[in-house]
N, C-alpha and C positions, 0 to 999 in steps of 0.2 A: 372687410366685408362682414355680414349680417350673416350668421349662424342658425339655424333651425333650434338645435339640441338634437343631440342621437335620439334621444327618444320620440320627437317627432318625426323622425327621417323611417320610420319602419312602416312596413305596412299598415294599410287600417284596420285590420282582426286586433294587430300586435297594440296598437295604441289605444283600440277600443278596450281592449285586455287592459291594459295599463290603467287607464281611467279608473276599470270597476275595479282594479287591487287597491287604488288610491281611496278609493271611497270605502273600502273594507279595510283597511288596514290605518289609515289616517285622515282625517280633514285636512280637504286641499281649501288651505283657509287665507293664501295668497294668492296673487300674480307674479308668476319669474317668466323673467326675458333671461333669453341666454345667447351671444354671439362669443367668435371667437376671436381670439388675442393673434392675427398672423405673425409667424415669426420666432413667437415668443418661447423662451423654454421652461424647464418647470421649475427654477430653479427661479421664481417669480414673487413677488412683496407685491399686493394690494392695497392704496390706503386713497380714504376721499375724507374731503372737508368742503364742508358747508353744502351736501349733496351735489353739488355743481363740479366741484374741480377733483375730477377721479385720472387716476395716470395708477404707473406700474412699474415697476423696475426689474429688472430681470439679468442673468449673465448667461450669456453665451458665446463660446470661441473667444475665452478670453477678454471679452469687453464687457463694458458695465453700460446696458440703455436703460434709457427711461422714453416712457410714452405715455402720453397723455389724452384719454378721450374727448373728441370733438366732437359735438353736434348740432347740427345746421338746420333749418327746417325741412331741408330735400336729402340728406344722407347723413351717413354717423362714419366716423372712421377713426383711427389713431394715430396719432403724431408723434413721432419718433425720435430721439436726439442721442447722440453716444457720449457716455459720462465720461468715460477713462478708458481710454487703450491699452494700458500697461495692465502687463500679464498677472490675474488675476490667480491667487494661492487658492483658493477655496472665498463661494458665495458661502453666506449664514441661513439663517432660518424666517422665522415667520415676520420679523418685524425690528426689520433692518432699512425702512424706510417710513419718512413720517412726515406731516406737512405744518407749516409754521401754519398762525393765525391768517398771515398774509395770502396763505398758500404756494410758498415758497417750499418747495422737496429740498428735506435733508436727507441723505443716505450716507450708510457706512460701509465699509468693505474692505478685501483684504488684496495686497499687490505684494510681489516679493520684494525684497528689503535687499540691504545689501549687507556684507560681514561685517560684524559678528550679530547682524539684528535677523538677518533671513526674511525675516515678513514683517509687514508694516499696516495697520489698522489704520483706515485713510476715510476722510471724511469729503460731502461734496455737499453745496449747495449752491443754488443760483441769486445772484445777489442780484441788488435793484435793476439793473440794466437786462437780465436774464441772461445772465453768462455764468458760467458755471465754476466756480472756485473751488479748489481742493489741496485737504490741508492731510499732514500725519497725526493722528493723535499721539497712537504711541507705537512701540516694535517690540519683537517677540509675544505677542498679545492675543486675544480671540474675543474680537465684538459680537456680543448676539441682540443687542438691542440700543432703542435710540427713542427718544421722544422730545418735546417742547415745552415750554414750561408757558405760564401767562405772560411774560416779557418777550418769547421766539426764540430765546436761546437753550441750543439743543443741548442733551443730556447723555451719556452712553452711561452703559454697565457692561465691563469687561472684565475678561480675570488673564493671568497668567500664574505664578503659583499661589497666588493671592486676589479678592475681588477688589475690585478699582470702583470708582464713578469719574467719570470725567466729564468735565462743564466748558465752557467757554467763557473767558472775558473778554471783550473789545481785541476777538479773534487769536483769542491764545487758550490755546488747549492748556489746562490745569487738571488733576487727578487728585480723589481723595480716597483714602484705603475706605473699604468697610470694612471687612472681616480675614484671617488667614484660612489659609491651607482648600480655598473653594474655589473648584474650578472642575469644568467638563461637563458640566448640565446644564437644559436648554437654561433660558432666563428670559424672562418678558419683565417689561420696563412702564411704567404708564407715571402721570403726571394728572392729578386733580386739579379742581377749581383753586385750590387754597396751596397751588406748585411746593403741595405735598409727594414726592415720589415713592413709589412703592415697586418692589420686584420681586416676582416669584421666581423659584428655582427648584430645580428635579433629580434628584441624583447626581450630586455633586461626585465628583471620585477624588476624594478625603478621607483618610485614617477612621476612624468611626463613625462620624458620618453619610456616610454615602447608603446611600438609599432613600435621605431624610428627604422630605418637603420643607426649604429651606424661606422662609420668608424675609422681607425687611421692608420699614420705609425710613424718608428722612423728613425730618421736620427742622425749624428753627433753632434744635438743640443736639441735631445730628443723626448721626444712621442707628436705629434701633435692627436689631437681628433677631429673631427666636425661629427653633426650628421643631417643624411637626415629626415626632420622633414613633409615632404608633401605626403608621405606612413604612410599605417595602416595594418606596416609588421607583420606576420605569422612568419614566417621563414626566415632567409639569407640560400640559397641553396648551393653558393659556391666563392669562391673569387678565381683569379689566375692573374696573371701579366703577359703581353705582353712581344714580343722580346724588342721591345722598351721600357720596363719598363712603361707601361700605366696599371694602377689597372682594371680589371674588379669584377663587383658583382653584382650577382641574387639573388632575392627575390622574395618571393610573399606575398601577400595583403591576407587578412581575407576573401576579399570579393569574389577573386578566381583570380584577376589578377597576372599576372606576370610579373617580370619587369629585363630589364639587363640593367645596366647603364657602363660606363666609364666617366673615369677623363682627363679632357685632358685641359694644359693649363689651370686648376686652376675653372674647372666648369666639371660638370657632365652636361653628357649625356645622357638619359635614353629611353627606348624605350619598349612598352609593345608588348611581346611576344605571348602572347594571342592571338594577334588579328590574330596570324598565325595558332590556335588552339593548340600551344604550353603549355605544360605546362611540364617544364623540371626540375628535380631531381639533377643532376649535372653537373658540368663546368669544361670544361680542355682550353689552348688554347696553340697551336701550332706556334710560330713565330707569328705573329697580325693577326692567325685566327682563332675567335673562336668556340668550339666545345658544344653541349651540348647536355644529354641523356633526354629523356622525354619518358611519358608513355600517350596511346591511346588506351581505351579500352583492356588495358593486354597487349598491343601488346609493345615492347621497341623501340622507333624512334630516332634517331643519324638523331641531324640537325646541317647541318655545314653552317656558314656563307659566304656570298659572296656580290659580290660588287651589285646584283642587289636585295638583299636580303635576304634570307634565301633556303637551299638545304635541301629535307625531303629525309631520309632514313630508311624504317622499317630492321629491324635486326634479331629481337627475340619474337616468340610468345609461350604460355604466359610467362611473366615476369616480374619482377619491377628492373631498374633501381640503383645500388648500390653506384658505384664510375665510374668515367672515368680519364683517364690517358693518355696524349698525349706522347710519346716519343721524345726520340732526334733525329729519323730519317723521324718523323709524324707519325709512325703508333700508333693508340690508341690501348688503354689497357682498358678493361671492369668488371666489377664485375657485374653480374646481379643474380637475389635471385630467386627463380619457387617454391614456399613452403619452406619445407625444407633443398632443394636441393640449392645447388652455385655452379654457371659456372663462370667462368676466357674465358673471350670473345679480341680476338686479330686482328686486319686486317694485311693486310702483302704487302708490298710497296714491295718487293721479291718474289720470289720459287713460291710454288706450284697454279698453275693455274692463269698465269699472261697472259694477251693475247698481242699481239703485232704484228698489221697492218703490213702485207710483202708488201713494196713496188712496188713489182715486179706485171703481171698480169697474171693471166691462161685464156686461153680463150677456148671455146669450143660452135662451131655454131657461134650463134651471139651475146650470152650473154659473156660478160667480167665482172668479180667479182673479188674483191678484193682476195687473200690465206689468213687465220688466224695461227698463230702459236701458240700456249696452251703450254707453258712452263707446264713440270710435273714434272720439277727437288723439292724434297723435297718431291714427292707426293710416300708415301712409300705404295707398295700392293696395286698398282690402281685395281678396279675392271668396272669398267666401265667409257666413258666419253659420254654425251648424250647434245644434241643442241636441246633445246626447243622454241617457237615462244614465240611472247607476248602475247599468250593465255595461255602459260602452255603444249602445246601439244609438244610430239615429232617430231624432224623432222626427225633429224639423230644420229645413236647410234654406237659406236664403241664401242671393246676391245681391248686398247694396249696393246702390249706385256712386260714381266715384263723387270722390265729395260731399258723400253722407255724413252727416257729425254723430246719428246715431240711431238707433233701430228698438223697435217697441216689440216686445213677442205678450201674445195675450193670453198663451197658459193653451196652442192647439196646436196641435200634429200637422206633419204635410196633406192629409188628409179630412182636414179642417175637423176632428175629435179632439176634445176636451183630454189633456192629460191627468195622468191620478197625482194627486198628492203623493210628492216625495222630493231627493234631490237631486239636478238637471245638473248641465255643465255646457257652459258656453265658449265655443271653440272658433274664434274668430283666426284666421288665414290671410295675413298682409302682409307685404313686401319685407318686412322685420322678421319674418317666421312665424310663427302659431303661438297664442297668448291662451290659455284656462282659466276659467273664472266657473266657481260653484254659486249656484243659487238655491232658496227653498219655494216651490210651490205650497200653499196652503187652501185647499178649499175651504 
């Protein structure tokens, strides 16, 4: 089923309230759709390729599903399948599932083992016919990541009292050491154009050590290691690579800093986020720009970078922050958690509720105003479209007719007055839930 988002479900005061905090406090400078995942627990991996083929993995009651979003031109819903029934030790962290070029789901995970191994790091994917295969990597071990390379053969980074890489050949799990004595910090794993791999790591818990931000990639000449020794990291939050193939990686400090560095030209760059009152959960980046989710008082804030510094966007109240996922076309993909509830949160560079400046002018008296166009294509069972100010207050309220593709508003009130120059917000109401979109009036 199709989700509102909590913050559409409150009354109109509370949402017209919302609005004007968005427009004081950040630019609502997207579109987010937000439905919910039935079923699902939090305990959930998001990953889409090629914008089209989006699924999710999740454990619960001891089974490993996957589910994969469906949409038809009359409803949208999720399809469900159970990867493994053997009783699962412990699911991982953010990015323990990943999609080949084919869009075949790799995932990794954890089953008990038997004496003297206990547990068993177990690998799945579905092979040509879509049946699901699963192999052991290795035992006594802890996977926390997984990726693809340009060929579709998956990659892990695991450690037990030592860090591993394990690859596959013509379905045989192989391991190559990288480094000793690393192990018990998250790890994120990514794969460039040039099936260069790169992994970030967080507080390792190691002899001297531990606290460092631990980096490494491999190349054609093997695994290089260097570790950022001037942090007293918590956590690594997320690592992902530029169009350009430049590493980015967030962390934060013990003491509550946070910090996003890149590599460039053989020196990091690092920059504490903080000081924007940022304190961000995950990392996506889109061509060399990056994106990241953070949490403000409950509230989910999507800040995208820019050349004069950072752009704040509230999204989701309440909620925490899961995973974010940039696509190939830029719109992001979202996992956010509200208890024990999961939303799948999406913006939409397309369709329903895109607004687009008509060059052309209406005029009427002496006032000249821009036409707005509101694209509704995709907006299925509109039930209303309403133009609120930067207070939250209505201005103007329509009902289009079913099967409208889209709606012109000419800059006047329900009461056919000219509004002032400023910025509006288009609040269109369709079978999907409630979609925002900002515009600017300019006389």
């Amino acid at each position: 089923m199709v989700y509102r988002g909590q913050i559409y479900l409150w009354p109109r005061y509370f949402f017209e309230k919302m609005v004007a905090l968005l427009f004081y406090f950040g630019m609502l400078c997207s579109v987010w759709h937000f439905e919910d995942i039935p079923g699902a627990s939090k305990d959930i991996v998001l990953n889409v390729q090629d914008d089209t083929c989006i699924a999710v993995v999740y454990h619960k009651d001891s089974v490993v599903y996957f589910a994969q979003r469906i949409q038809t031109p009359d409803s949208v819903f999720w399809h469900y399948e159970i990867v493994d029934t053997t009783p699962i030790n412990s699911f991982m962290t953010k990015r323990n599932f990943t999609f080949s070029r084919q869009c075949r789901p790799h995932i990794i995970y954890h089953t008990w083992g038997q004496y003297p191994y206990w547990y068993d790091l177990m690998h799945a994917c579905k092979d040509s016919l879509g049946i699901w295969q699963r192999s052991r990597v290795d035992s006594m071990v802890w996977g926390t990541d997984i990726t693809v390379d340009q060929q579709n053969s998956p990659h892990i980074v695991y450690y037990g009292d030592d860090l591993w890489h394990g690859y596959q050949i013509n379905g045989i799990w192989n391991k190559e050491y990288i480094d000793d004595g690393l192990y018990g910090g998250y790890i994120s794993l990514v794969c460039d154009q040039y099936d260069r791999l790169y992994f970030g790591m967080g507080a390792p818990v190691c002899d001297q050590r531990q606290g460092y931000v631990v980096f490494g990639v491999r190349d054609t000449s093997g695994w290089f290691v260097e570790y950022l020794v001037q942090y007293d990291v918590r956590w690594a939050l997320g690592l992902a690579t530029s169009g350009s193939c430049i590493p980015y990686l967030c962390f934060n400090e013990f003491y509550g800093a946070t910090w996003l560095t890149h590599k460039s030209n053989g020196s990091w760059y690092p920059e504490d986020v903080t000081s924007y009152n940022m304190y961000p959960q995950t990392l996506t980046l889109h061509g060399d720009t990056v994106h990241l989710l953070a949490t403000e008082h409950d509230t989910v804030i999507h800040w995208r970078q820019i050349t004069a510094g950072w752009e704040r966007e509230p999204i989701y109240y309440p909620g925490f922050p899961r995973q974010l996922i940039a696509g190939t076309n830029g719109d992001l993909h979202c996992i956010i958690i509200q208890g024990t509830s999961v939303f799948y949160g999406w913006t939409s560079s397309q369709g329903c509720n895109e607004n687009h400046a008509n060059p052309s002018t209406y005029q009427k008296g002496s006032i000249t105003a821009l036409p707005y166009t509101v694209s509704l294509e995709g907006c299925h069972g509109i039930q209303s479209l309403e133009i609120l100010d930067a207070a939250g207050r209505i201005v103007a309220a329509y009902h289009p007719s079913a099967g409208c593709k889209q709606h012109t508003w000419y800059g006047y009130d329900n009461h056919a007055r000219p509004v002032c120059s400023g910025v509006y917000f288009v609040v269109v109401t369709h079978a999907y839930g409630i979609t925002v979109n900002r515009i600017v009036v300019v006389h």
